[in-house]
matplotlib code that plots the C-alpha trace (Angstrom):
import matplotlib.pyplot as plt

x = [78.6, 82.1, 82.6, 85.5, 86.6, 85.5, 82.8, 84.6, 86.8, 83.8, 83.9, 87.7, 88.9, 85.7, 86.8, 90.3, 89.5, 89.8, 86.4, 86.1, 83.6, 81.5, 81.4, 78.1, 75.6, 74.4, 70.5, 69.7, 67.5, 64.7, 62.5, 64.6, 64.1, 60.2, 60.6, 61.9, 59.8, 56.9, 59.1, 59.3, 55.5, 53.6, 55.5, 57.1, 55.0, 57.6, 57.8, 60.4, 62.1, 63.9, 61.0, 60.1, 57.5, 60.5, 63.1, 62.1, 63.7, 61.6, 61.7, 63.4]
y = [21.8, 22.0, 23.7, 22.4, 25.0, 29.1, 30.8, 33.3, 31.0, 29.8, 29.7, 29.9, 27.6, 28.2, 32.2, 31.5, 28.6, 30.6, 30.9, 28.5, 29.0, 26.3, 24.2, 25.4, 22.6, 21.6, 20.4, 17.1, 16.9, 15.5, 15.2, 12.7, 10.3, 11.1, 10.1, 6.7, 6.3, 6.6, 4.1, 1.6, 1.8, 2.3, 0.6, -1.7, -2.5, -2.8, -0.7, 1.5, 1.9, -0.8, -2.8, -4.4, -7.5, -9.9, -8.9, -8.9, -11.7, -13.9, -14.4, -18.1]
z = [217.4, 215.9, 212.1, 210.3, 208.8, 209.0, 207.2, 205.9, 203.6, 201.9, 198.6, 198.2, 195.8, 193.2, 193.2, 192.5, 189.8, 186.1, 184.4, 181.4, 178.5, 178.1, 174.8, 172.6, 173.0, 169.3, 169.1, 168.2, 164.8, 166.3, 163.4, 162.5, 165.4, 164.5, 161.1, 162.4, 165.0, 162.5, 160.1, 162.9, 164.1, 160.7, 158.1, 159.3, 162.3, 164.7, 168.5, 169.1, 172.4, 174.8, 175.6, 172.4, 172.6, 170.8, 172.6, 175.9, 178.2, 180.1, 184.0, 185.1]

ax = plt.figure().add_subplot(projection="3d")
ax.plot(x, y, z, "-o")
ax.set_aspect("equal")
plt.show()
């Protein structure tokens, strides 16, 4: 079976590349999305999410 290209070039083009830092990933609050999800399902007596009762379409 052919190779299309050698082994020992492996891995050229990632060592030359320059390292970059990566951007510092910031958490999401996720009480907050709680705290609405509660608002949704106990006061208001709605469901949260994509497949709400109303909304959903109906097959033809």
């Amino acid at each position: 079976m052919a190779t299309h290209g050698s082994l020992t070039k492996a891995g050229k083009v990632r060592g030359q590349t320059p390292k970059v830092e990566g951007r510092k990933k910031i958490g999401t609050n996720s009480g907050l999305k709680h705290k609405s999800n509660f608002r949704k399902r106990l006061v208001l007596n709605r469901f949260p999410g994509q497949n709400k009762p109303g909304q959903r379409r109906k097959r033809r």
